[in-house]
DSSP file (Angstrom, degrees, kcal/mol; ACC not computed):
  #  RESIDUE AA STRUCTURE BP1 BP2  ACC     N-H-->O    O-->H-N    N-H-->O    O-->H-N    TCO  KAPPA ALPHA  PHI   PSI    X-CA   Y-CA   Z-CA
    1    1 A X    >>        0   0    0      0, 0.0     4,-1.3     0, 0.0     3,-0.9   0.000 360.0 360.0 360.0 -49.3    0.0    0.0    0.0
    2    2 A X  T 34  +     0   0    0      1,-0.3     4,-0.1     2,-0.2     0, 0.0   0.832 360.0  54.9 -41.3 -37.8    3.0    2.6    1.0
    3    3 A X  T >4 S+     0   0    0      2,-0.2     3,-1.3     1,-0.1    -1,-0.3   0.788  91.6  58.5 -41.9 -60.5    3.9    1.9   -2.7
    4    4 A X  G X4 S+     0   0    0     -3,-0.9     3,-3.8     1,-0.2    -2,-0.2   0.989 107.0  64.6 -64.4 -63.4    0.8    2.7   -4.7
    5    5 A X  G 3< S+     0   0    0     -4,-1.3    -1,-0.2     1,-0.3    -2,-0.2   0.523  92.0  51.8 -48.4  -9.2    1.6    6.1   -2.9
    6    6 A X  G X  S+     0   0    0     -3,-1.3     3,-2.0    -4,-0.1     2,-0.5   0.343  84.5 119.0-105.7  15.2    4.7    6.9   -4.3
    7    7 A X  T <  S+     0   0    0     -3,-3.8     3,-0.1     1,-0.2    -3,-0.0  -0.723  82.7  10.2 -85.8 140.0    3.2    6.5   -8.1
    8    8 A X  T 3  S+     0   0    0     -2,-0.5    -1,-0.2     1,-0.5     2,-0.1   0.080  96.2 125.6  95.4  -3.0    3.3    9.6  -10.3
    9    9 A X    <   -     0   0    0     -3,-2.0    -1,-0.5     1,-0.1    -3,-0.1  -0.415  67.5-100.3 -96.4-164.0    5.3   11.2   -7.8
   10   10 A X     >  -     0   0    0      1,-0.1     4,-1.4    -3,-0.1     3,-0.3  -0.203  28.5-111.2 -83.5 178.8    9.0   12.9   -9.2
   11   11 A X  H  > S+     0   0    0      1,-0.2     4,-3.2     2,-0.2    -1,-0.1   0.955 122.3  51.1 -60.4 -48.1   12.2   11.2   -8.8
   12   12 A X  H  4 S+     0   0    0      2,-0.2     4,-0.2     3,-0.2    -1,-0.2   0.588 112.5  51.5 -65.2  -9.8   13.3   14.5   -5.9
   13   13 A X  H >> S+     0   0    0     -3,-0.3     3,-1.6     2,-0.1     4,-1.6   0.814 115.8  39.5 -95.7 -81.3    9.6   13.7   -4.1
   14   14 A X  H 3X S+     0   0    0     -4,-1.4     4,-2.1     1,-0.3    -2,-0.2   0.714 110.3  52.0 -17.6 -52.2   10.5    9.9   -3.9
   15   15 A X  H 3X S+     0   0    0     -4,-3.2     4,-2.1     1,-0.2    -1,-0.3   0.918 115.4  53.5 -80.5 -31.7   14.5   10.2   -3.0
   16   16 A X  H <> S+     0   0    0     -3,-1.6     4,-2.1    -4,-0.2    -2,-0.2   0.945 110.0  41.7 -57.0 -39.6   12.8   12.8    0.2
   17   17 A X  H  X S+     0   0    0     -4,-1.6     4,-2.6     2,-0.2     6,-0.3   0.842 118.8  53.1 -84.8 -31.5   10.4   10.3    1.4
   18   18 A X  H  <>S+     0   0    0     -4,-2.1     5,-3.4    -5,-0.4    -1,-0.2   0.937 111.6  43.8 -40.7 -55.4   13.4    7.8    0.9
   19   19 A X  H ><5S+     0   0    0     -4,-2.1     3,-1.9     3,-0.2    -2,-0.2   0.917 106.6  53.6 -70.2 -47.6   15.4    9.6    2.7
   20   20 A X  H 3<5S+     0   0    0     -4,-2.1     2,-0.4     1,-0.2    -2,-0.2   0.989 112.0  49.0 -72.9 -51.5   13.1   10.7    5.9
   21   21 A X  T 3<5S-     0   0    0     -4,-2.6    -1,-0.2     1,-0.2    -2,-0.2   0.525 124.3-105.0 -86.5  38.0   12.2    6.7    6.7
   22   22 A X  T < 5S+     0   0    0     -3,-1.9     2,-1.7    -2,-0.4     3,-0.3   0.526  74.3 142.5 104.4 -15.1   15.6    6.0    6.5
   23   23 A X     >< +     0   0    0     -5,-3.4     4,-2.0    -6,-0.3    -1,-0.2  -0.541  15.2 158.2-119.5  79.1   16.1    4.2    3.2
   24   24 A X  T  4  +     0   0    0     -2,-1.7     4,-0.4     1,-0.3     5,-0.3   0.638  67.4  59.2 -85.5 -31.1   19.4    5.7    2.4
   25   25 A X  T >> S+     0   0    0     -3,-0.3     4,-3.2     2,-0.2     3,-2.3   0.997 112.3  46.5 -51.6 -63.5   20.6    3.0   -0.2
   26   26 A X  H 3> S+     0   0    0      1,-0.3     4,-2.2     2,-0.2    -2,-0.2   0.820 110.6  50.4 -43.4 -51.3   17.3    4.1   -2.2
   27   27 A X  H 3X S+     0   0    0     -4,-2.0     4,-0.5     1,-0.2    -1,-0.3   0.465 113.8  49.4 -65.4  -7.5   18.0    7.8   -1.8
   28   28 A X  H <> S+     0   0    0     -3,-2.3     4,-1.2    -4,-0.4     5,-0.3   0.636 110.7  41.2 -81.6 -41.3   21.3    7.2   -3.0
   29   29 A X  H >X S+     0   0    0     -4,-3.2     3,-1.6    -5,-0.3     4,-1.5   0.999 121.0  48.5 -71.7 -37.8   20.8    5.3   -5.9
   30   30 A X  H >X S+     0   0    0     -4,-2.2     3,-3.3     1,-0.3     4,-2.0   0.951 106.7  53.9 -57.2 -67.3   17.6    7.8   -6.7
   31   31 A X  H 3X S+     0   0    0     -4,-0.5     4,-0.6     1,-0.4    -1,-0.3   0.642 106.4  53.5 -97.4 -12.1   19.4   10.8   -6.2
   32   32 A X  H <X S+     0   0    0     -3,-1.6     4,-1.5    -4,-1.2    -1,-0.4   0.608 109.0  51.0 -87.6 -13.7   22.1    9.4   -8.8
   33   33 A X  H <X S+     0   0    0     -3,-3.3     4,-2.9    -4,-1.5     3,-0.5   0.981 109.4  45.8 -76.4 -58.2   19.3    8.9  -11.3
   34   34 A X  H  X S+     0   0    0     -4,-2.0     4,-1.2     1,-0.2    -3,-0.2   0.668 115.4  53.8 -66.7 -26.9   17.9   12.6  -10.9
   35   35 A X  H  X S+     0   0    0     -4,-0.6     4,-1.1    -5,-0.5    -1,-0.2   0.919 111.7  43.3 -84.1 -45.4   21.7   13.5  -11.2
   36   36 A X  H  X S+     0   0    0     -4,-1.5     4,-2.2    -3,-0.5    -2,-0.2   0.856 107.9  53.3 -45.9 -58.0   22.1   11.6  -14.3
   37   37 A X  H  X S+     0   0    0     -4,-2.9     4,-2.0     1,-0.2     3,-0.5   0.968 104.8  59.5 -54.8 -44.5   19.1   12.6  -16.1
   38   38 A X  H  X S+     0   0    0     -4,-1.2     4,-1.8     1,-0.3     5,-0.4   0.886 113.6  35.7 -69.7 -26.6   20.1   16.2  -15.4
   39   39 A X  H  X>S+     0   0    0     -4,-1.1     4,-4.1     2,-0.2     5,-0.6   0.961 119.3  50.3 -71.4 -45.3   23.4   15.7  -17.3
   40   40 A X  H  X5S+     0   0    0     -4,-2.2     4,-1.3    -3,-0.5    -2,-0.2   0.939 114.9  42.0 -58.3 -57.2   21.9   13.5  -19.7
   41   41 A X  H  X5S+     0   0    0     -4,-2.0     4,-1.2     2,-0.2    -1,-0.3   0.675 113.6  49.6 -28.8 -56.5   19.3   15.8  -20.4
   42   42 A X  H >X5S+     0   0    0     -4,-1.8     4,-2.1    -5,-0.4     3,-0.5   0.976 111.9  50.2 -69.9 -53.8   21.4   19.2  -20.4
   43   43 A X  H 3X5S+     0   0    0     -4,-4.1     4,-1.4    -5,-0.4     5,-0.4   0.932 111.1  53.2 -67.5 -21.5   24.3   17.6  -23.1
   44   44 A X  H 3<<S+     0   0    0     -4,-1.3    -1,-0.2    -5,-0.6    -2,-0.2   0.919 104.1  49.1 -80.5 -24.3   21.4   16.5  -25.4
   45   45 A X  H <X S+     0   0    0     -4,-1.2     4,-0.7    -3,-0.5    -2,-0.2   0.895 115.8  50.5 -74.8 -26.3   19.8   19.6  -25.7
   46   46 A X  H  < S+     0   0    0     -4,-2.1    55,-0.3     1,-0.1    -2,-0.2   0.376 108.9  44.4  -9.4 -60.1   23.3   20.7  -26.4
   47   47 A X  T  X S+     0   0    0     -4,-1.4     4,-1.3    53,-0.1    -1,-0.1  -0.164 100.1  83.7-104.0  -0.2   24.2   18.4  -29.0
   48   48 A X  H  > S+     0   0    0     -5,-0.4     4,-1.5     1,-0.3     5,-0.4   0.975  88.5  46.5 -63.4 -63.4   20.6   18.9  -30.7
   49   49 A X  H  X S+     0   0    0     -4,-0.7     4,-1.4     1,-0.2    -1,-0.3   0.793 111.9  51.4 -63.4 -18.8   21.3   21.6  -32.5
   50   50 A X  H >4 S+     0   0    0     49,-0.2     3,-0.8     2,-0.2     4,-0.3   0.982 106.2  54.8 -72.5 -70.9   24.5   20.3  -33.9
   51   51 A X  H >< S+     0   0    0     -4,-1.3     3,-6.1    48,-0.3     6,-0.2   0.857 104.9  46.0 -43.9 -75.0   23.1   17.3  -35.0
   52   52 A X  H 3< S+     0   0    0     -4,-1.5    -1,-0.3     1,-0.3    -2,-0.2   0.769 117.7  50.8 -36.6 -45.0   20.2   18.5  -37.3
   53   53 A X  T << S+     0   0    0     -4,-1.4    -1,-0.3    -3,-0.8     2,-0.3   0.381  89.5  96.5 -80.0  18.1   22.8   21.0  -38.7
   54   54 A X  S X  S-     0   0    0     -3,-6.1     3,-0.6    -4,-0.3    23,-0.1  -0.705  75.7-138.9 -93.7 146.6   25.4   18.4  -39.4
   55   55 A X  T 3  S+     0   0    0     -2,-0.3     4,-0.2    21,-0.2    -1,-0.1   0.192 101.8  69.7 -98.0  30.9   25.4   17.1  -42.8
   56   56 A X  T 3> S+     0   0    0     -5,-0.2     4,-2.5     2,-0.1     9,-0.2   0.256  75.7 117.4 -99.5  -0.4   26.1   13.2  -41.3
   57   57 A X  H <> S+     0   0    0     -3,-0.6     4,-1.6     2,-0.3    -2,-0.1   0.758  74.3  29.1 -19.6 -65.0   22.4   13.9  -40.2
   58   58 A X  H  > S+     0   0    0      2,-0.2     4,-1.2     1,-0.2     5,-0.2   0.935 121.4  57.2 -87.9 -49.4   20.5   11.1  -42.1
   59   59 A X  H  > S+     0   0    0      2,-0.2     6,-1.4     3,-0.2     4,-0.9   0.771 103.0  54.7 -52.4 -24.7   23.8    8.9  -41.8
   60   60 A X  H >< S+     0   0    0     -4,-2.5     3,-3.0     2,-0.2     4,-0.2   0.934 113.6  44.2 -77.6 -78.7   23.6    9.4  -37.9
   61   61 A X  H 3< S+     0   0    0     -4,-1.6    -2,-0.2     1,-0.3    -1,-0.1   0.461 111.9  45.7  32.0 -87.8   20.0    8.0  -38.1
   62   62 A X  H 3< S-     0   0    0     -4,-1.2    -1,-0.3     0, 0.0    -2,-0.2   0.418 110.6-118.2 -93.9 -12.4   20.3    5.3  -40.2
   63   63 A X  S << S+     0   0    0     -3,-3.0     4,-0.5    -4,-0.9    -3,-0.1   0.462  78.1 121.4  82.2   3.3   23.2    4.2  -38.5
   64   64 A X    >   +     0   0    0     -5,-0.3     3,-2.5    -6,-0.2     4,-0.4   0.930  59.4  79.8 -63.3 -46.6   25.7    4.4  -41.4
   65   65 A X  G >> S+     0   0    0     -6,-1.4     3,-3.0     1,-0.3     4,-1.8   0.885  87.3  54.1 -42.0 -64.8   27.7    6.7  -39.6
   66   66 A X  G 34 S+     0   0    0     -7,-0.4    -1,-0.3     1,-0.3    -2,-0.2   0.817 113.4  47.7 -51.8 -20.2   29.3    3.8  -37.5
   67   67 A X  G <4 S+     0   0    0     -3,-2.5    -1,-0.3    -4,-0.5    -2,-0.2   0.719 105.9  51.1 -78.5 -30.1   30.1    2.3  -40.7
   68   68 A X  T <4 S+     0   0    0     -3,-3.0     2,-0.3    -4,-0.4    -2,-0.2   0.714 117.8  39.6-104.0 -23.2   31.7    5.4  -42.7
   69   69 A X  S  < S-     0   0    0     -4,-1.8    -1,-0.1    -5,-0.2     2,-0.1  -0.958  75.8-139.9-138.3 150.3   34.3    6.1  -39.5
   70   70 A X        -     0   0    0      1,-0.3    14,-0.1    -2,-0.3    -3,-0.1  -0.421  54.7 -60.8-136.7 161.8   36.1    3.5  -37.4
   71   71 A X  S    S+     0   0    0     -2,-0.1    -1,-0.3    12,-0.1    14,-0.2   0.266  97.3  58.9 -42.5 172.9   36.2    4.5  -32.9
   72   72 A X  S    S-     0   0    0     12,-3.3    12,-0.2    -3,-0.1     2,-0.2  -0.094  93.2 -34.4  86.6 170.9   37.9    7.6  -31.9
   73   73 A X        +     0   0    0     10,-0.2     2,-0.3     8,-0.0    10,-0.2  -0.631  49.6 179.5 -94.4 127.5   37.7   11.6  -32.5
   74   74 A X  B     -A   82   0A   0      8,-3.4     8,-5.9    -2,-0.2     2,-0.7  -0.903  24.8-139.4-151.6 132.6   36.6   13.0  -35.9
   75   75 A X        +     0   0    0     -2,-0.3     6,-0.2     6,-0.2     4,-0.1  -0.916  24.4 171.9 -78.1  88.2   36.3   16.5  -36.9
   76   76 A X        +     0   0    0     -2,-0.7     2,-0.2     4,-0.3   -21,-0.2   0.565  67.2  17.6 -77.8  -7.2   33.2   16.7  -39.0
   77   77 A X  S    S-     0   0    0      3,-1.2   -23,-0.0     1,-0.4    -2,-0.0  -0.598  93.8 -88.1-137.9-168.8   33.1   20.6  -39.1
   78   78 A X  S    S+     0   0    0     -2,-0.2     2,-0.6     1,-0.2    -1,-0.4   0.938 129.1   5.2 -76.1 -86.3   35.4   23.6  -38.6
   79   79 A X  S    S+     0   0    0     -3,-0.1    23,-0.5    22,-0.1    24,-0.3  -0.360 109.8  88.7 -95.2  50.1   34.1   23.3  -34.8
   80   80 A X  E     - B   0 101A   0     -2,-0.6    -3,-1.2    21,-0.3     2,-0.4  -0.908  54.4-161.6-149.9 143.2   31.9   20.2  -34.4
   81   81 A X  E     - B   0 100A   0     19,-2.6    19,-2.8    -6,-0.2     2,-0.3  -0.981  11.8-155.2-141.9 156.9   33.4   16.6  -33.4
   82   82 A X  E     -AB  74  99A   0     -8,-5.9    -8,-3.4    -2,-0.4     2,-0.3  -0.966  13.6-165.1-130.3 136.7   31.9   13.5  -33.8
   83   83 A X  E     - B   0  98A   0     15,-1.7    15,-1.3    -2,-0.3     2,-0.3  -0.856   1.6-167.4-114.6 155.9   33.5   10.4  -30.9
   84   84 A X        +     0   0    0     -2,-0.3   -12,-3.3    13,-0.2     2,-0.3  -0.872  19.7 160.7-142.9 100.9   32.7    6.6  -31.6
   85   85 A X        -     0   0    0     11,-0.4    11,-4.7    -2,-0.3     2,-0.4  -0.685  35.6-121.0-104.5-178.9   33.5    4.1  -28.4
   86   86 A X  E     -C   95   0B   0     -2,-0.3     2,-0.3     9,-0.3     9,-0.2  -0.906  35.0-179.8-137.7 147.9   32.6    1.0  -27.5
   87   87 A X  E     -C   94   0B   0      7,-1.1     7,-1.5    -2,-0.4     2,-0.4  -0.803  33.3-115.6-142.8 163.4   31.1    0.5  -24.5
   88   88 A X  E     +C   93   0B   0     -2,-0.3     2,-0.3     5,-0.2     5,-0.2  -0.975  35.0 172.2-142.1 106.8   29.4   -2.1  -21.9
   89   89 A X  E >  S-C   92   0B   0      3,-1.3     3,-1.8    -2,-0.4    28,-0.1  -0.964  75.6 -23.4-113.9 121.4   25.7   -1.3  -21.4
   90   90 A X  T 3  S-     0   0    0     -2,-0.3     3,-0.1     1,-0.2    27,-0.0   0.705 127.5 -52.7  45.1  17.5   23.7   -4.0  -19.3
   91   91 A X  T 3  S+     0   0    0      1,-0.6     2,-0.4    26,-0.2    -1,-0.2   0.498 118.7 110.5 105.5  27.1   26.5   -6.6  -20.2
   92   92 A X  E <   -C   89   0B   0     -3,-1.8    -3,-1.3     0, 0.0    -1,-0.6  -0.899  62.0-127.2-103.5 146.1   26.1   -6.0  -23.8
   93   93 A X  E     +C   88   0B   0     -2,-0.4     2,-0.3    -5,-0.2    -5,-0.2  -0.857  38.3 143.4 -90.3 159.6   28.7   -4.2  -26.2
   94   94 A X  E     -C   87   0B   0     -7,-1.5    -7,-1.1    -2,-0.3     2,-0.5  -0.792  47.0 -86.5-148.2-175.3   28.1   -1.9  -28.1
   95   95 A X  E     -C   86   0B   0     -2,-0.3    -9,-0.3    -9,-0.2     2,-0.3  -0.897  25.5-158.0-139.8 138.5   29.1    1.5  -29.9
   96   96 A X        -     0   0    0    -11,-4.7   -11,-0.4    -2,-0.5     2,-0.3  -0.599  10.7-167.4 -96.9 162.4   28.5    5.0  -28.1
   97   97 A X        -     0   0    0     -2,-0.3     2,-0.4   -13,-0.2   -13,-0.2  -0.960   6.6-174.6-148.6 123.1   28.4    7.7  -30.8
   98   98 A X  E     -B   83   0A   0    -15,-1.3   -15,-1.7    -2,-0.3     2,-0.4  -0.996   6.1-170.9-128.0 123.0   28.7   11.5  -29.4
   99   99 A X  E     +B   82   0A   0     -2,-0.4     2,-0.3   -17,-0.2   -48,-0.3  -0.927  24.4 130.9-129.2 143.3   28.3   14.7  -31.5
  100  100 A X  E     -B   81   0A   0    -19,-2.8   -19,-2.6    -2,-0.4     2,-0.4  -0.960  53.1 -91.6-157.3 165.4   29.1   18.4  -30.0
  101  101 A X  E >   -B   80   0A   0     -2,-0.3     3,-1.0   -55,-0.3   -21,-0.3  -0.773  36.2-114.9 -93.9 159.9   30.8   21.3  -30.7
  102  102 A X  T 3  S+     0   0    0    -23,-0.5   -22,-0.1    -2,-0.4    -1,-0.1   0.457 109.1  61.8 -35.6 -34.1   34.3   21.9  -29.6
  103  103 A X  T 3  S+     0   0    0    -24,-0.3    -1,-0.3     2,-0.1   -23,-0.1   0.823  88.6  90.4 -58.8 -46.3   33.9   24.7  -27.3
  104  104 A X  S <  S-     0   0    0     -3,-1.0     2,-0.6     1,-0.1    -4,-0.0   0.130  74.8-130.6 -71.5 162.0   31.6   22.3  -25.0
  105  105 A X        -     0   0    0      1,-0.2     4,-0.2     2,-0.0    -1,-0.1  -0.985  20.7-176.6-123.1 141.7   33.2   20.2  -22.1
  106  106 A X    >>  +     0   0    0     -2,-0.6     4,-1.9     1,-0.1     3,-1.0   0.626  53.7 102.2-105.1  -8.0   32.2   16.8  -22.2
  107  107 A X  H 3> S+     0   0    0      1,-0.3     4,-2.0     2,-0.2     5,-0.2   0.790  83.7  51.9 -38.9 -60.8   34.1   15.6  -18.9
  108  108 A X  H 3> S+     0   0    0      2,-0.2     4,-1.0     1,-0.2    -1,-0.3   0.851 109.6  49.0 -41.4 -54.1   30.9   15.7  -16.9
  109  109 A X  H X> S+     0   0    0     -3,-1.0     4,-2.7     2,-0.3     3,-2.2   0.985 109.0  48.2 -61.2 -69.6   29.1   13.6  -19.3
  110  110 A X  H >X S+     0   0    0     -4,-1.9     3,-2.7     1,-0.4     4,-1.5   0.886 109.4  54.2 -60.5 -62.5   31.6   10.7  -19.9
  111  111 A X  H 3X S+     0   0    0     -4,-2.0     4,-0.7     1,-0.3    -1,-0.4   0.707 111.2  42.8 -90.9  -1.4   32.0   10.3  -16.4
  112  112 A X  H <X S+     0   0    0     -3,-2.2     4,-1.2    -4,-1.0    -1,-0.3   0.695 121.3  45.2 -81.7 -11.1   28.1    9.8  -15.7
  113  113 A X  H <X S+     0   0    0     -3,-2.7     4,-4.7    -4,-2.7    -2,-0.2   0.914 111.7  45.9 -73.9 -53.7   28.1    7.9  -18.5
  114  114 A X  H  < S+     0   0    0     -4,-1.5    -1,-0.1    -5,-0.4    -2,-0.1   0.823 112.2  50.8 -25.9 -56.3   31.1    6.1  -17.5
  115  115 A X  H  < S+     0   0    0     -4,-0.7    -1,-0.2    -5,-0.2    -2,-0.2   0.677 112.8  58.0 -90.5 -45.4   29.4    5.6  -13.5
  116  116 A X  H  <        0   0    0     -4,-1.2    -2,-0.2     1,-0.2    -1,-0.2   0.995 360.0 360.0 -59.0 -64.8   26.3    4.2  -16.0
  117  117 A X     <        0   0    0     -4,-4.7    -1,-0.2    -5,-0.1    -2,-0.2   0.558 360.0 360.0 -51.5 360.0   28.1    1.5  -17.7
């Protein structure tokens, strides 16, 4: 029943009610989710506008991109970089594909990603 009560509410109402009875693992892990999204969230609004104006656009997409340029850091513009790693999500590999402009620091972002994997 305590349960039912916490549906619909936000992640930051949930990691409080966590927190006041005590259930400090939960409000940890929560409070690394809410931290996450916020990163995740800020560098994609970020990288948005770069993508659509990139002309790898429809190749990002379709997934050609992974095809036409092999891991590691590629200048696709004057000031835009495109990264390709490989990565272990949920005990899968895979390949992470980042585009941004040059100016941006991405340090924050790889290490919550990093902290994800």
């Amino acid at each position: 029943k305590f349960l039912l009560e916490l549906v619909g509410k936000s992640v930051k109402e949930v990691r409080s009610i966590a927190a006041s009875v005590n259930a400090l693992s939960l409000a940890r892990q929560l409070e690394r989710l809410e931290y996450s999204s916020t990163q995740m969230t800020r560098f994609n609004l970020m990288g948005l506008k770069t993508l659509l104006n990139s002309p790898l656009f429809f190749d990002i997409l379709e997934g050609k991109v992974l095809e036409r340029f092999k891991k590691g850091l590629h200048f696709i513009e004057p000031d835009c970089m495109l990264v390709i790693r490989p990565i272990e999500f949920q005990n899968e590999r895979m390949q992470l594909l980042c585009v941004g402009k040059l100016e941006c620091d991405y340090e924050g972002f790889f290490q919550t990603i990093s902290k994800e994997e």
